[in-house]
C-alpha positions in Angstrom: -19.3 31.0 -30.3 -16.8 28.1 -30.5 -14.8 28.5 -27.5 -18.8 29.4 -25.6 -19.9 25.9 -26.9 -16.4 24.2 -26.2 -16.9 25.4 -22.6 -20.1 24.4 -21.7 -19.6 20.8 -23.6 -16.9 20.9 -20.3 -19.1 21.9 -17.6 -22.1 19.7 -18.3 -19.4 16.8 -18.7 -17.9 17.2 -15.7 -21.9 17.8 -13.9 -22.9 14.2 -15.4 -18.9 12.9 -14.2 -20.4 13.9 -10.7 -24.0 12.6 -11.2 -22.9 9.2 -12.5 -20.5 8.4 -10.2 -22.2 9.7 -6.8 -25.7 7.9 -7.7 -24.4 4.6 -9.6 -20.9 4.5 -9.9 -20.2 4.3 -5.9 -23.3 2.4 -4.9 -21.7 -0.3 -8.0 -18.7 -0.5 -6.2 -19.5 -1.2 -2.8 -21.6 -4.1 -3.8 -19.4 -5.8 -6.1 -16.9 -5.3 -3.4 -19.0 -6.8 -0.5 -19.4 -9.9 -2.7 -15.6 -10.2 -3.1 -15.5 -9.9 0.6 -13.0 -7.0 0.2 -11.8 -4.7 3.1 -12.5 -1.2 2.5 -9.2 -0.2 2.1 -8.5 -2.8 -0.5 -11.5 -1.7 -2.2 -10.6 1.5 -2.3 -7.3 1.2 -3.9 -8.6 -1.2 -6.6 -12.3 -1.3 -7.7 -13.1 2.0 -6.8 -9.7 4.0 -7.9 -9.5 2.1 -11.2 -13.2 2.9 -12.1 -12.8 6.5 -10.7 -9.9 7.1 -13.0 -11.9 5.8 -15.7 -11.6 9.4 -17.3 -7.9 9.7 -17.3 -8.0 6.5 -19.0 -10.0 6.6 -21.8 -8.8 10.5 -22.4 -5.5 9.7 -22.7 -6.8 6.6 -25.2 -8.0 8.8 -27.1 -5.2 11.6 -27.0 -2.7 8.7 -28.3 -5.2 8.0 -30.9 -5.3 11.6 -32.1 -1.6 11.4 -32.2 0.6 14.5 -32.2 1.0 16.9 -29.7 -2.4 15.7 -28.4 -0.6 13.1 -26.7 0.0 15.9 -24.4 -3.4 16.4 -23.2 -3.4 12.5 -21.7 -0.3 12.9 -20.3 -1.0 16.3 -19.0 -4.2 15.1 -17.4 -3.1 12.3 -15.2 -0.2 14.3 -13.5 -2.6 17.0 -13.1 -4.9 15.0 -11.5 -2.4 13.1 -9.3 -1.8 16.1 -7.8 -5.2 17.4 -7.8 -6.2 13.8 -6.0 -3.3 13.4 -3.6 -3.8 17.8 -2.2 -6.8 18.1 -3.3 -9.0 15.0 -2.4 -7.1 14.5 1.3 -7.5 18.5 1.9 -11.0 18.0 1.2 -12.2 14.8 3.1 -10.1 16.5 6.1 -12.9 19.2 6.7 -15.5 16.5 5.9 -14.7 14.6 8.8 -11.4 14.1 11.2 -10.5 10.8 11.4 -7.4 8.6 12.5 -6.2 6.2 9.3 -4.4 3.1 9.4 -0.5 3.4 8.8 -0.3 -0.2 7.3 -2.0 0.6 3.8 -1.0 4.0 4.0 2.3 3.0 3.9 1.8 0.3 1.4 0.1 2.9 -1.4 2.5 5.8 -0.6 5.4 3.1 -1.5 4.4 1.8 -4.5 3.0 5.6 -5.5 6.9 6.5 -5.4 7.6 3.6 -7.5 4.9 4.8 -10.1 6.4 8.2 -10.1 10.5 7.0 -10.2 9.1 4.8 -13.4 7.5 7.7 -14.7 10.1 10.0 -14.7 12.3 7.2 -16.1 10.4 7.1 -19.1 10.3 10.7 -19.7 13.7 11.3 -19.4 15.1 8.9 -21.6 12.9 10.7 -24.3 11.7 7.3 -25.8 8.7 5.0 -24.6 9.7 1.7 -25.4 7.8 -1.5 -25.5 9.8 -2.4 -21.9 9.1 0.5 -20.3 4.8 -0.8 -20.7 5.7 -3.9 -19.8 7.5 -2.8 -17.0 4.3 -0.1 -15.6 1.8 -2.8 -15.9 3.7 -5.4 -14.0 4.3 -3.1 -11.3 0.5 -2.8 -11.4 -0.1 -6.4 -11.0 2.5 -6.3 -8.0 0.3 -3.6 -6.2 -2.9 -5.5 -7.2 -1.6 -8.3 -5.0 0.1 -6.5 -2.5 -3.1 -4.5 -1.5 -5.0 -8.1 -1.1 -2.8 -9.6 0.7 -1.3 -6.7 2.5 -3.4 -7.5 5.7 -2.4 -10.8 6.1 1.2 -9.1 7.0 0.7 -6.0 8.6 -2.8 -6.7 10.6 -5.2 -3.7 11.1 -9.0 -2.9 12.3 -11.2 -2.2 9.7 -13.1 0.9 10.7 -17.0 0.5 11.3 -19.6 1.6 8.8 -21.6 4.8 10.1 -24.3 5.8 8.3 -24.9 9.6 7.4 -28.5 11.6 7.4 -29.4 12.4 3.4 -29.0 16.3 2.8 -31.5 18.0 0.3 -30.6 18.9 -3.0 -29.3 22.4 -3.3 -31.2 24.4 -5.8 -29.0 24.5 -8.2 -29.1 20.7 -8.5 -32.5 20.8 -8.7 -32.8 22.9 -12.1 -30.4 19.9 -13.5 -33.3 17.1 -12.7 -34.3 16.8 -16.3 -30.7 15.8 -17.1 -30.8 13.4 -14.1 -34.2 11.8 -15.4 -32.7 10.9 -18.9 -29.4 9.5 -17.4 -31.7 7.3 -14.4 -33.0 5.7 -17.6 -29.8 4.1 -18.5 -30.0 2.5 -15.0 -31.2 -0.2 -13.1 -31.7 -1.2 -9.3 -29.4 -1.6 -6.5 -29.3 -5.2 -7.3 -28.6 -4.4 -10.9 -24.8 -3.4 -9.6 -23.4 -4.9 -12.3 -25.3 -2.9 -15.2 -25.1 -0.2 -13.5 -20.9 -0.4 -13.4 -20.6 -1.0 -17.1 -22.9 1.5 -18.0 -21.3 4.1 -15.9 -17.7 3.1 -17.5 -19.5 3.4 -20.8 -21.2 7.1 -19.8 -17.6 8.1 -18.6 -15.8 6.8 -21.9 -18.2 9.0 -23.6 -17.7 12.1 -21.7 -13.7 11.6 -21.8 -14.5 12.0 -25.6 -16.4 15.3 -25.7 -13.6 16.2 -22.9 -10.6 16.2 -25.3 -12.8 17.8 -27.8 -13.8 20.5 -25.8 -10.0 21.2 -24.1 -8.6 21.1 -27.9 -10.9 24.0 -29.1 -10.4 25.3 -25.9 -6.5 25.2 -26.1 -6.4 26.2 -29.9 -9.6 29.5 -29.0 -7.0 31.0 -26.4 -3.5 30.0 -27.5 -2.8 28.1 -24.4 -0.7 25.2 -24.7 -2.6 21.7 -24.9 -0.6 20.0 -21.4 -1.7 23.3 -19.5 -4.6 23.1 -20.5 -4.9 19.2 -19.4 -3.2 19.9 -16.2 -5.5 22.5 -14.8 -8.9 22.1 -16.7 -9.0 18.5 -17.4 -7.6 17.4 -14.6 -9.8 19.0 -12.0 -12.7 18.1 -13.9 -11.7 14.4 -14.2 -10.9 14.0 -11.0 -14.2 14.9 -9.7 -15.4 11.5 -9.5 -12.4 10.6 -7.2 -13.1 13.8 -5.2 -17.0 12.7 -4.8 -16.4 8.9 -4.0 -14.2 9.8 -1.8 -16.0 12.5 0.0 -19.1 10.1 0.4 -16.9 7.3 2.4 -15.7 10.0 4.6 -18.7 11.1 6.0 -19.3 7.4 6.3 -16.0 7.4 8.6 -13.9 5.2 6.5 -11.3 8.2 5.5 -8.9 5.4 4.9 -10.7 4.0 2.1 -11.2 7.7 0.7 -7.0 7.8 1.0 -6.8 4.4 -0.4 -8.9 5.9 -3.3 -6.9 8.8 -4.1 -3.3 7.5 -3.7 -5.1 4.1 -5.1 -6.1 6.6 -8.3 -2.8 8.0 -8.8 -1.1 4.4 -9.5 -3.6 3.3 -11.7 -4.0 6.4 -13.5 0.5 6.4 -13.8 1.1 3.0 -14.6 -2.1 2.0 -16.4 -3.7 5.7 -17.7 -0.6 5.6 -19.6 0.6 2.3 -19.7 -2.2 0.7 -21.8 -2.3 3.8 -24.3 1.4 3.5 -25.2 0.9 0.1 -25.5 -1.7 0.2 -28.3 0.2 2.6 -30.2 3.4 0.8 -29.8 1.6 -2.2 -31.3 -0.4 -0.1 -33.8 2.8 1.4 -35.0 5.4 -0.9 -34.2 7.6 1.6 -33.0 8.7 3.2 -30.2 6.9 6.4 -28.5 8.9 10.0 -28.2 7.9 11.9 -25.1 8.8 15.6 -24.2 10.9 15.7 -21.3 10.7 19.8 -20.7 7.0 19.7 -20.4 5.9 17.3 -17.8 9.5 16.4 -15.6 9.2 19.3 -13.5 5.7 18.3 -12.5 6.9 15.0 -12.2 9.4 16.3 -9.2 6.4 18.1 -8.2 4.3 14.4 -7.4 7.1 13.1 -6.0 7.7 16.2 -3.4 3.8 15.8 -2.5 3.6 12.6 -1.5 7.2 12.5 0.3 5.0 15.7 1.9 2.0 13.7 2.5 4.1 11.4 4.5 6.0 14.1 6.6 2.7 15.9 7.9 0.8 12.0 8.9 4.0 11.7 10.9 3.5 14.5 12.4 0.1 14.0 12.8 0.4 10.4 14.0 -2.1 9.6 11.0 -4.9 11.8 11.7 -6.8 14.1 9.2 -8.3 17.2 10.3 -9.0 20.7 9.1 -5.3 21.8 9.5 -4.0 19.2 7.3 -7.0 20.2 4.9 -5.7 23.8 5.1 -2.1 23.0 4.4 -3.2 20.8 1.3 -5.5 22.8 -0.3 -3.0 25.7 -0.1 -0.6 23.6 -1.6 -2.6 23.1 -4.5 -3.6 26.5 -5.1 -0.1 27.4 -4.9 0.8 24.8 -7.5 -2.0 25.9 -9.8 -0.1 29.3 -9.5 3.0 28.0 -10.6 1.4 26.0 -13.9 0.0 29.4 -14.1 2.9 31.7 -14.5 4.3 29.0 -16.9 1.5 29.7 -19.2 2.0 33.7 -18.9 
């Protein structure tokens, strides 16, 4: 009865995940981001990746605050969800609509994603987080904060035209979930009310990342599955469907390169700040130093690091076009990685 509640608590999480972000959290974003006068691309790697990855954030807050092998699950969840973002969000937005993207910020965000991943994997395989190591992920934040703004004043590019799409009707599934949607459009304001409507969203999703870790520890402890499996299959797909929505919806706007931005923008904030800021209230909290396993996460580690060096090989190739083929060849790559965390578990 447990594990039946556990498991529900997760799909009616990740539902109102979905619901938040495709009705508020998006529509937010792009008007805080027209005031700024931001490009899409810039937009997409900063405002709307940061508040996508919201989730990992606050879970792996809370995992640190747990303590433990808990610490696990945060950790668990953001390289699970870098992968699921980088195969899973460009595989999908690739049968959504085929699109050309420019090189320039591709280029810039696959760079300094290899950086997040090389300082990763640094810290894991010294065994110890220390204080340097934080201050060392959240400058190289900063740096990519101001890289992506001023990026186009170096390496110029056309920003691709708005298209609107036609509004689809609900499916009917969606449509025996309205009472849910009535009590969470009370919370909200507006269009013009983008600013309530952003806080309130990163205060729905702090929430949910709660009952998240909840649920995935009964769920873990119910079935005997280790706690970073657990975070890097579950978890992580259900956190990351924000990123997967918000960037599905600018794709069938035709701005796939703000969707990319989005996921790749995700992964760094999710690497260097998902984890950065957590260790760096414990280390405070504690005053010492954090010990990491190594054997759990570093081969996944090599795993994000052969994607994106992947992702780069086949837009190459492609001369930096999505289209179904390159959704094919990510979304089997996925699937074949969720295989492999699989057989691990066995």
């Amino acid at each position: 009865m447990i594990l039946l509640s556990a498991i529900i608590a997760l799909l009616i999480s990740f539902y109102l995940l979905n619901e938040i972000t495709d009705l508020y959290f998006v529509p937010s974003l792009d008007s805080i981001s027209h005031r700024l006068k931001m490009s899409d691309d810039a937009a997409g790697a900063t405002l709307m990746a940061a508040g996508s990855s919201a989730p990992e954030l606050f879970i792996s807050i809370i995992a640190v605050i747990y303590g433990g092998d808990n610490i696990d699950i945060g950790v668990g969840t953001i390289v699970g969800s870098a992968l699921f973002n980088l195969l899973v969000i460009i595989g999908a937005i690739s049968f959504v609509r085929s699109s050309r993207v420019a090189w320039q910020p591709m280029l810039r965000d696959m760079l300094f994603y290899i950086l997040s991943i090389g300082a990763l994997y640094l810290a894991f395989s010294s065994g110890v987080v220390t204080i340097w190591y934080v201050i060392g992920f959240i400058a190289l934040y900063v740096v990519y904060v101001i890289a992506v703004l001023n990026w186009k004043r170096i390496f110029p590019y056309e920003r691709v035209k708005l298209e609107e799409e036609e509004e689809e009707e609900d499916p009917k599934w969606k449509k025996i979930m309205r009472p849910i949607d009535f009590v969470i459009g009370i919370l909200f304001r507006g269009p013009d009310k983008f600013t309530h409507n952003f806080l309130v969203s990163i205060g729905l999703i702090a929430l949910l990342s709660w009952v998240l870790v909840e649920s995935a520890v009964v769920v873990s402890d119910a079935m005997g599955i280790p706690k970073y499996i657990v975070a890097l299959t579950i978890l992580a797909f259900g956190t990351s469907v924000p990123d997967m929505m918000s960037s599905v919806i600018v794709a069938k706007q035709g701005r796939g390169g703000m969707a990319i931005s989005n996921a790749l923008g995700s992964n760094i904030f999710d690497i260097l700040l998902g984890l950065g800021i957590p260790w760096l209230i414990l280390i405070i909290a504690t005053g010492n130093s954090i010990s990491v396993h190594e054997s759990n996460i570093t081969s996944h580690i090599f795993l994000l690091l052969a994607s994106v060096i992947g992702m780069f090989v086949v837009f190459l190739i492609t001369r930096w076009r999505v289209n179904r083929l390159v959704g094919v060849l990510f979304l089997g790559s996925y699937f074949a990685y969720l295989i492999y965390v699989i057989m691990q578990a066995v």
